[in-house]
C-alpha positions as CSV (number, residue, x, y, z in Angstrom):
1,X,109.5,116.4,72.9
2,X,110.6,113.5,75.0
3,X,107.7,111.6,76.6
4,X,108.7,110.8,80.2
5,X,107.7,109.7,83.6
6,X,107.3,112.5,86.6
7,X,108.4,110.4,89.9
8,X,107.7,112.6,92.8
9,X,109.9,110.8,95.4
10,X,112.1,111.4,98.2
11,X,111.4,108.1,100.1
12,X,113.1,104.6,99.9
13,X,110.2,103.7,97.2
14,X,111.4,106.7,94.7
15,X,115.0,106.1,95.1
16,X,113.6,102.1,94.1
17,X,111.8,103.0,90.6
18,X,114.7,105.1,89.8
19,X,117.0,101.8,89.6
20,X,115.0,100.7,86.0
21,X,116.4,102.9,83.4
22,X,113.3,105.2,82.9
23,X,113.0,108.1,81.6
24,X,112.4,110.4,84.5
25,X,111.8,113.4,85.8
26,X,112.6,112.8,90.1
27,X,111.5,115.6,92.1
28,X,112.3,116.1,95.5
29,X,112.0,118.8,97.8
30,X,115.5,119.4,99.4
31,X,119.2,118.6,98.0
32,X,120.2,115.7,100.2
33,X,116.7,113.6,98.8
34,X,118.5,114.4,95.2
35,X,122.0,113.7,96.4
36,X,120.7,110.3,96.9
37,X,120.1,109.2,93.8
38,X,122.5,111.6,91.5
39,X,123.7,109.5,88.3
40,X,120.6,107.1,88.3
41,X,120.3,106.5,84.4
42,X,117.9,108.1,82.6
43,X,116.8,110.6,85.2
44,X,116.6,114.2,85.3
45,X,116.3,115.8,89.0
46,X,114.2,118.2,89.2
47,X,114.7,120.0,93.0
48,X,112.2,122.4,94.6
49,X,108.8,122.2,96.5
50,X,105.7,122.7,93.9
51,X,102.3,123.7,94.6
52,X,99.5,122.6,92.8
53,X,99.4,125.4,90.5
54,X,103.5,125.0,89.8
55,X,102.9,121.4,89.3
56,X,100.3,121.6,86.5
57,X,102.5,123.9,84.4
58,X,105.7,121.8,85.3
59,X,103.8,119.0,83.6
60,X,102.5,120.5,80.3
61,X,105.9,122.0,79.6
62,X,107.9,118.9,80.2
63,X,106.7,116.4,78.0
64,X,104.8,114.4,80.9
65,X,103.3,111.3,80.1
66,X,102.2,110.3,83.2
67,X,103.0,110.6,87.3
68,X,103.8,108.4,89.9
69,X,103.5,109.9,93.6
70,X,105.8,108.0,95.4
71,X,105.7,110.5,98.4
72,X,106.0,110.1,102.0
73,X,102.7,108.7,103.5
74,X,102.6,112.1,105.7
75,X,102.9,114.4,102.9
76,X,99.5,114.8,103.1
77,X,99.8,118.6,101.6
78,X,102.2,117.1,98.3
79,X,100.3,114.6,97.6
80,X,97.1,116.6,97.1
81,X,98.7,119.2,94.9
82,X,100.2,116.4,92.8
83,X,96.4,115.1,92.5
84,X,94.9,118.7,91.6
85,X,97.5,118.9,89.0
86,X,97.0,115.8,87.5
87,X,93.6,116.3,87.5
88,X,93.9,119.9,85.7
89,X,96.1,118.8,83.2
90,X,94.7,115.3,82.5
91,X,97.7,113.5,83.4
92,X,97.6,109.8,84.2
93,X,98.8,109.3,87.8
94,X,99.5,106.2,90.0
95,X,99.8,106.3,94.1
96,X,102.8,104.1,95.1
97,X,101.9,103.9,99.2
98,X,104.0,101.2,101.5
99,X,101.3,99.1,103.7
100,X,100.7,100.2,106.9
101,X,102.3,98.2,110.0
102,X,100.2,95.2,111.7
103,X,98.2,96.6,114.9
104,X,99.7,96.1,118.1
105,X,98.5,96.6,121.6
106,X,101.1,97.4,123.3
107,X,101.9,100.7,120.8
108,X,100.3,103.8,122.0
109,X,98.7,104.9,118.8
110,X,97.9,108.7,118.2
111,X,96.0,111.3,115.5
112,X,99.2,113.5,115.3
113,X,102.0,114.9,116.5
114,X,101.3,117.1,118.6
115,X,99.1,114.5,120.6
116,X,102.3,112.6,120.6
117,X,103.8,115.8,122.6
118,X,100.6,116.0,125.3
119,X,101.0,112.2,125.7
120,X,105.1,113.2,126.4
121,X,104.4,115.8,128.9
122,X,102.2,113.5,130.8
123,X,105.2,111.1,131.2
124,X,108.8,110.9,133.0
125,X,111.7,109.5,131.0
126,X,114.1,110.5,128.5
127,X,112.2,110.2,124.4
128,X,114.0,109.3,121.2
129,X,111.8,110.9,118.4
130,X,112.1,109.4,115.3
131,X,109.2,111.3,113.2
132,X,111.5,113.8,111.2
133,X,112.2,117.2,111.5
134,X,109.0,118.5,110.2
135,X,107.2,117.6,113.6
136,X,109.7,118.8,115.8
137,X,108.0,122.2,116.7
138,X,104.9,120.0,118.1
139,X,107.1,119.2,121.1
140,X,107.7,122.7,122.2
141,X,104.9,122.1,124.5
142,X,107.2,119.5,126.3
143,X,108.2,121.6,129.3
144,X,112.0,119.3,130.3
145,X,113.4,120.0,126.9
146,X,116.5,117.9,127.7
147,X,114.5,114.5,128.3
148,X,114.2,114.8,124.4
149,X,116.4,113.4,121.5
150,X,115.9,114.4,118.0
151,X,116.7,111.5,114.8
152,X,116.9,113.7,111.8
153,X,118.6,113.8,108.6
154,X,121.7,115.0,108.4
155,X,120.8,117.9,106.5
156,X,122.4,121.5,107.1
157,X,118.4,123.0,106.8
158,X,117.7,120.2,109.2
159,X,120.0,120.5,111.9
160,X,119.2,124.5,111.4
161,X,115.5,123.8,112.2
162,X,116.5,121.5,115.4
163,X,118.2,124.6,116.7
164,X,115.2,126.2,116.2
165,X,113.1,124.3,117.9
166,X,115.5,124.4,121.2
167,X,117.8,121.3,120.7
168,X,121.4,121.5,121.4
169,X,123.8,119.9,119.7
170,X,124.1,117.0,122.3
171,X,120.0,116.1,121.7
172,X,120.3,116.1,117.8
173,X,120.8,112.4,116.2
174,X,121.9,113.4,112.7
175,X,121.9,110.4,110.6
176,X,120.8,108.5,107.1
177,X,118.8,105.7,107.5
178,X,117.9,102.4,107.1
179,X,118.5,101.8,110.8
180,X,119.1,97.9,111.6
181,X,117.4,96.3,114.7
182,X,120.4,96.6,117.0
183,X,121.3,100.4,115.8
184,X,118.0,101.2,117.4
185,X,118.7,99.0,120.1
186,X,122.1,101.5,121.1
187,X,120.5,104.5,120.3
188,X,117.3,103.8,122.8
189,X,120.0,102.9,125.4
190,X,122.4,105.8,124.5
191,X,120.3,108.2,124.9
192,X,118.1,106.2,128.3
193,X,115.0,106.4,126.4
194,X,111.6,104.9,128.2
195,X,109.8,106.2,125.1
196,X,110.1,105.9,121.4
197,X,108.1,108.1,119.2
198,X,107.7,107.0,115.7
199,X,105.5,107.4,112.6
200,X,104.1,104.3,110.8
201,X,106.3,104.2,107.9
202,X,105.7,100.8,107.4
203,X,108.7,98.3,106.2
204,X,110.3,100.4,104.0
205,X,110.5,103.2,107.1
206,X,112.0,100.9,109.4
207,X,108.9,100.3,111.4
208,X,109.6,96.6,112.3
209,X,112.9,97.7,113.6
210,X,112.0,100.3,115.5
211,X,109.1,98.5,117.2
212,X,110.9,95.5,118.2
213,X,114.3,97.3,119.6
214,X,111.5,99.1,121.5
215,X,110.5,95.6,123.1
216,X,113.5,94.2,123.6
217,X,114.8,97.7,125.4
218,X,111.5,97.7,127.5
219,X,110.6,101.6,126.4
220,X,107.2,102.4,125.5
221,X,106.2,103.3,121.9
222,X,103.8,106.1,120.7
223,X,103.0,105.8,117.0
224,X,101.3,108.6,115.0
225,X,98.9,107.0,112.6
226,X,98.9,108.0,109.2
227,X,96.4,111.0,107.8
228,X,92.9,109.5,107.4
229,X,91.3,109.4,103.8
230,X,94.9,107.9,102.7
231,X,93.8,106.3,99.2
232,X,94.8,102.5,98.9
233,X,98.1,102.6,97.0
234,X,100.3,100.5,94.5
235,X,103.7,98.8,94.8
236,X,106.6,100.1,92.4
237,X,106.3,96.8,90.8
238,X,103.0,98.0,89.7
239,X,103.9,101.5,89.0
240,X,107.0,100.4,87.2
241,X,104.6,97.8,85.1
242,X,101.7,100.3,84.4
243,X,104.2,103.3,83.3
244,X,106.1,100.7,80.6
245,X,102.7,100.6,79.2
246,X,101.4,104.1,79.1
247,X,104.8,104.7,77.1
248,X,105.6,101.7,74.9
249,X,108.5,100.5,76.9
250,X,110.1,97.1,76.6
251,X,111.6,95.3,79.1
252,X,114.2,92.4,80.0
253,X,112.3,89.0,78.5
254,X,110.7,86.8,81.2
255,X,112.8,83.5,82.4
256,X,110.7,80.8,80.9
257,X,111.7,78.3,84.1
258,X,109.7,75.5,83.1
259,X,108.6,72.9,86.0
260,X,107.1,69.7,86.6
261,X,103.9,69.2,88.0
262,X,102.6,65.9,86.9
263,X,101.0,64.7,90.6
264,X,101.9,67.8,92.2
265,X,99.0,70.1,93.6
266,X,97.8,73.2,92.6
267,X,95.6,75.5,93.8
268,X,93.4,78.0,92.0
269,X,91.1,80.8,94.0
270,X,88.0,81.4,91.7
271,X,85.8,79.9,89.4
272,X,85.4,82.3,86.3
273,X,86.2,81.7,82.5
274,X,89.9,82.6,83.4
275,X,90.4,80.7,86.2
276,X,89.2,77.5,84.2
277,X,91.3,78.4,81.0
278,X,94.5,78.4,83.7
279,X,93.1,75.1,85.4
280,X,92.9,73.6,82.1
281,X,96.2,74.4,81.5
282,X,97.6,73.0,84.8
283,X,95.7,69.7,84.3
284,X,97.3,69.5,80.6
285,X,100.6,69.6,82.6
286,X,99.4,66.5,84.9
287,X,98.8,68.8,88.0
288,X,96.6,67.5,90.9
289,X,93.7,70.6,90.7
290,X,91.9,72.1,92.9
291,X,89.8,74.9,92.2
292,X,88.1,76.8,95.5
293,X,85.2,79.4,94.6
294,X,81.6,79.9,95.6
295,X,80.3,79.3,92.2
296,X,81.9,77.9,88.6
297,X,81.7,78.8,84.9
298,X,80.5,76.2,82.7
299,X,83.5,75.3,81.6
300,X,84.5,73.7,84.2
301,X,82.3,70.4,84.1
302,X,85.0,69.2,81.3
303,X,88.4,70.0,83.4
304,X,89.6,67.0,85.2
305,X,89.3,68.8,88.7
306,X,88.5,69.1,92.4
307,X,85.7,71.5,93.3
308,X,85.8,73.2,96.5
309,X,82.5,75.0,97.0
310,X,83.2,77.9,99.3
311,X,85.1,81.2,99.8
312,X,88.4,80.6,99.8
313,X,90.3,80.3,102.9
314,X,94.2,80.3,103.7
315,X,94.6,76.4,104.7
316,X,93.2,75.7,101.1
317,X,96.9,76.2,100.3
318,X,97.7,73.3,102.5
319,X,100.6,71.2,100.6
320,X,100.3,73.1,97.0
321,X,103.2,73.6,95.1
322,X,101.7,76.3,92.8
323,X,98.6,78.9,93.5
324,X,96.6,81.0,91.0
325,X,95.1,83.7,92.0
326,X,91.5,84.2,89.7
327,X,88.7,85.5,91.5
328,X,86.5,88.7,90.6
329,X,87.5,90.5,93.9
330,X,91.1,92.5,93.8
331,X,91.2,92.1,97.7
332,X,90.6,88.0,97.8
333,X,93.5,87.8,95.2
334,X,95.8,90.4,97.1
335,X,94.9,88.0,100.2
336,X,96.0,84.8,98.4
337,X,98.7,86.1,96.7
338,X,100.1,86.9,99.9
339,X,99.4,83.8,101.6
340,X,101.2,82.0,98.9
341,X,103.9,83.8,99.1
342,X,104.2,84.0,103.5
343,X,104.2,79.8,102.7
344,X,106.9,79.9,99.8
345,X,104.2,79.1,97.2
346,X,104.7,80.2,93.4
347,X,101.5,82.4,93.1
348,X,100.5,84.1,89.7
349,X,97.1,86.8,90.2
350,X,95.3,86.7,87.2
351,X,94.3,90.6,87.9
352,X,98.0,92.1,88.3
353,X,101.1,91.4,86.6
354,X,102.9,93.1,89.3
355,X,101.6,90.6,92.3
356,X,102.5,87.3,90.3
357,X,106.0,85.4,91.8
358,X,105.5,84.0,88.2
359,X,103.7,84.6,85.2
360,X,101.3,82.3,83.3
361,X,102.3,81.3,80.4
362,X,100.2,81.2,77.0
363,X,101.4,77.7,76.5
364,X,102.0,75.7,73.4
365,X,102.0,72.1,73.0
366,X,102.1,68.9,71.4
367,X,102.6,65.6,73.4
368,X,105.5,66.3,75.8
369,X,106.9,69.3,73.9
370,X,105.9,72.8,74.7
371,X,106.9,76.3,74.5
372,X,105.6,79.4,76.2
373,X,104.8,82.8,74.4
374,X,104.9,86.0,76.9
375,X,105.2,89.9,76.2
376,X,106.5,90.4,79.6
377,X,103.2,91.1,81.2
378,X,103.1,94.1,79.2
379,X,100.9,93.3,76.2
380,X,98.1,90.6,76.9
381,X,96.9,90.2,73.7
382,X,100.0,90.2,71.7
383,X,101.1,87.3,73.7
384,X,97.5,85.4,72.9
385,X,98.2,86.4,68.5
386,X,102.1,85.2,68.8
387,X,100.9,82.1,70.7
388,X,97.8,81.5,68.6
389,X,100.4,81.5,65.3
390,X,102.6,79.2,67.2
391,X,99.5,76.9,67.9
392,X,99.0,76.8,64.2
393,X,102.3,75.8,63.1
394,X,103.1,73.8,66.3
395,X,102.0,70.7,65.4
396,X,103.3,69.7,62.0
397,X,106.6,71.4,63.1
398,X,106.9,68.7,65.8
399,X,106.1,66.1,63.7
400,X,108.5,67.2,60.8
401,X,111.4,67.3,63.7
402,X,110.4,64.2,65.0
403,X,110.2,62.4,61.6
404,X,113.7,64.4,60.3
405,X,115.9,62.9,63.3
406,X,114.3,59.5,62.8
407,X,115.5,59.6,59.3
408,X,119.0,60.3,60.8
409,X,119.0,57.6,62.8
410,X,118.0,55.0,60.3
411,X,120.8,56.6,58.1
């Protein structure tokens, strides 16, 4: 049997890992979420809501390799049946979660809907709610049904469900996101809104958006924060990385776009035996190095280098044209790696592939001629063999070229 992927998705970040050429298995609970990404290559659409038990036996029959739970961040309920079933069947599983939006005092911030709904009632002023359909029945308790205005998608079972919950045809929004800044804009003013209320669905939901048309429309915004106990997650670059693993997938080859850096600054987070193998590296190119890190490995008192001894701290990035990323701590390299990237800084993170705006290369060279070696991330220590054979043979291949177009030019 076929060895593929199981991408739970239904959210902008499913619909994104479906765009590689995997072999998949997307499930999604209703039609529309599959309409959405009918004839993505590769993929098999699977339609129906599972429980845990359902799940498990979904998996062992369908040649699963692996799962990645690319769910809504309040499908609190799906995504801990998709972890009891990996879990019971021994399934590897990756959590792809979007980050959660910057605090902000001026939001309102709640536990859950229905707090959203007793806040509501507490207030004058038309609402737009923007949380789904799923939460609509929380604001039954609202007692001036017509101050509210439902954004759903426009789903038959959806629109069914607004009827349900006593909204007329004149209060239902029904429409398919992404929602730009100035479609929120007209929809807060169409429908007189004072008060947005949204969940955090981070950038991919359309949070930004949502919050600044808010501002600029002068209504009020109450936010439901996300379930509590929410593991940390992954982004489908690193989903889409670690699942080419597990099943022996290649990939397009990395563009080796080579770059000067004689006199140019780089800056490397960490002091460990990685970190000085990429300084060492850098200074071979003619870099300006600067290495940042509480302590440093031995084999640093050979690299021509400047030592920074302290944590590292965003202004160390001050002027670099290239960052690495090589500390012991995932959350210091996730913290420079972003840095570097918020100041348009080429950043590799010696910890995840997926992170890097490029990737180190296992260079080979010999005076001012070089190549690069890479497996495209996906195999570390092939890359080190094929470049340690090139290392061997490097040399005298150089010289031989060297010497055979002399030759021609004498002749």
């Amino acid at each position: 049997m076929k060895r593929r992927i199981l991408l739970f998705g239904g959210t902008t970040e499913g619909r994104e890992l479906t765009r590689f050429g995997l072999p998949l298995i997307y499930s999604v609970a209703t039609a529309y979420g599959a309409e959405l990404v009918r004839g993505a290559e590769n993929t098999e659409i699977a339609v129906g809501r599972m429980d845990a038990a359902e799940m498990e036996k979904f998996i062992r029959e369908s040649g699963i390799a692996c799962v990645i739970d690319a769910t809504h961040p309040y499908a609190r309920e799906a995504r801990e049946n998709i972890r009891a079933a990996c879990a019971a069947s021994g399934t590897p599983l990756m959590r792809v979660q979007r980050r959660e939006s910057a605090a902000d005092e001026e939001v309102i911030r709640v536990k859950s809907a229905e707090e959203a709904a007793r806040r509501l009632e507490e207030t004058t002023g038309n609402a737009l709610l923007t949380t789904g359909s799923k939460e609509l029945e929380a604001f039954a308790c609202v007692s001036a049904r017509s101050r509210l205005f439902a954004r759903v998608l426009p789903d038959p079972e959806v629109i069914k469900k607004c009827a349900a919950c006593g909204f007329d045809s004149g209060h239902i929004i029904a429409m398919q996101g992404p929602f730009s800044l100035l479609m929120n804009e007209e929809m807060i003013r169409l429908t007189g809104a004072r008060w947005l209320v949204t969940k955090d669905g981070g950038a991919a939901g359309g949070i930004e958006e949502k919050l600044e048309a808010a501002r600029n429309c002068k209504a009020r915004v109450i936010m439901i924060e996300r379930p509590r106990g929410e593991e940390e997650g992954h982004s489908c670059a690193e989903a889409l990385l670690w699942a080419r693993r597990i099943l022996g997938l290649s990939r397009p080859p990395l563009f080796p776009l080579l770059t000067d850096m004689e006199g140019r600054r780089a800056v490397i987070a960490g002091g460990g035996v990685v970190a000085a193998r990429r300084a060492a590296t850098l200074v071979k190119c003619g870099a300006a190095v600067t290495v940042v890190s509480p302590a440093f490995a031995p084999e640093f008192r050979e690299l021509k280098c400047s030592l920074l001894k302290k944590e590292w701290e965003p202004e160390d990035l001050e002027g670099a044209a290239l960052a690495v990323a090589a500390t012991d701590d995932g959350t210091v390299n996730a913290a420079v790696a972003a840095e570097a990237k918020a100041r348009g800084i080429p950043v590799s993170v010696a910890d995840n592939a997926a992170e890097c705006s490029f990737f180190f290369p296992s260079l080979v060279t010999s005076g001012e001629v070089s190549a690069s070696v890479s497996a495209g991330a996906l195999s570390p220590a092939l890359t080190r063999r094929l470049a340690e054979r090139l290392r061997s043979v490097w040399g005298e291949w150089v010289k031989e070229e060297r010497a055979a177009l002399e030759d021609k030019n004498d002749g």
